[in-house]
N, C-alpha and C positions, 0 to 999 in steps of 0.2 A: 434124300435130296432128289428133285427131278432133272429128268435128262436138260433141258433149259438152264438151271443150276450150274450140273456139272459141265454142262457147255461153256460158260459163260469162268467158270474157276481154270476150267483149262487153257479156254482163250487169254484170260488174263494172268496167267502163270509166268508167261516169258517177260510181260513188263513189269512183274513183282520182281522176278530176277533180275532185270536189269536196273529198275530202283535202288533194289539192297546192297547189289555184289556188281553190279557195274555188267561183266557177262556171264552166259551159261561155265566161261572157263572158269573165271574167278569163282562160283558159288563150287566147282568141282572139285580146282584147288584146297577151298576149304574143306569141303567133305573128304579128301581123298585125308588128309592130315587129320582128319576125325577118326577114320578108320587106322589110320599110324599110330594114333592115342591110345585107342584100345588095348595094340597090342604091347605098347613101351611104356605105357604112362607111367613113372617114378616120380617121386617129387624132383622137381628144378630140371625135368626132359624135355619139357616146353615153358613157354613164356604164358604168365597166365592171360594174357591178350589174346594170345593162339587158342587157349582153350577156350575164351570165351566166343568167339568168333566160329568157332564148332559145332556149341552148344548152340546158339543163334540159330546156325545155319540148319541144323537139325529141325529145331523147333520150327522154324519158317516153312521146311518140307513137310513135317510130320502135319502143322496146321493145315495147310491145302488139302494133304492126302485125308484129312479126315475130313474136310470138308465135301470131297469129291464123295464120298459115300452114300 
């Protein structure tokens, strides 16, 4: 991708975040509970709402980051 690209994915990073997750805390929140999955996940340790809001939130970072390449 050109530097214009990855300009423009960066610039527009923080109002993806605040579309999805409302703020940078809310999307941390859920990441932070993402990384708490890893290490507790059992079945019935979380609500599967929790988990899926994780996975989301992953996916939404993991897509930019790959974009920004």
């Amino acid at each position: 991708m050109n530097e214009n690209g990855t300009d423009k994915l960066v610039n527009d990073f923080p109002s993806k975040i605040r579309d999805a997750y409302g703020t940078n805390k809310n999307l941390a929140k859920i990441l932070d509970q993402g990384i708490e999955m890893l290490f507790y996940l059992e079945e019935d340790a979380f609500e599967r709402k929790q988990v899926q809001n994780v996975v989301a939130a992953l996916r939404d970072v993991a897509v930019v980051l790959r974009q920004s390449e």
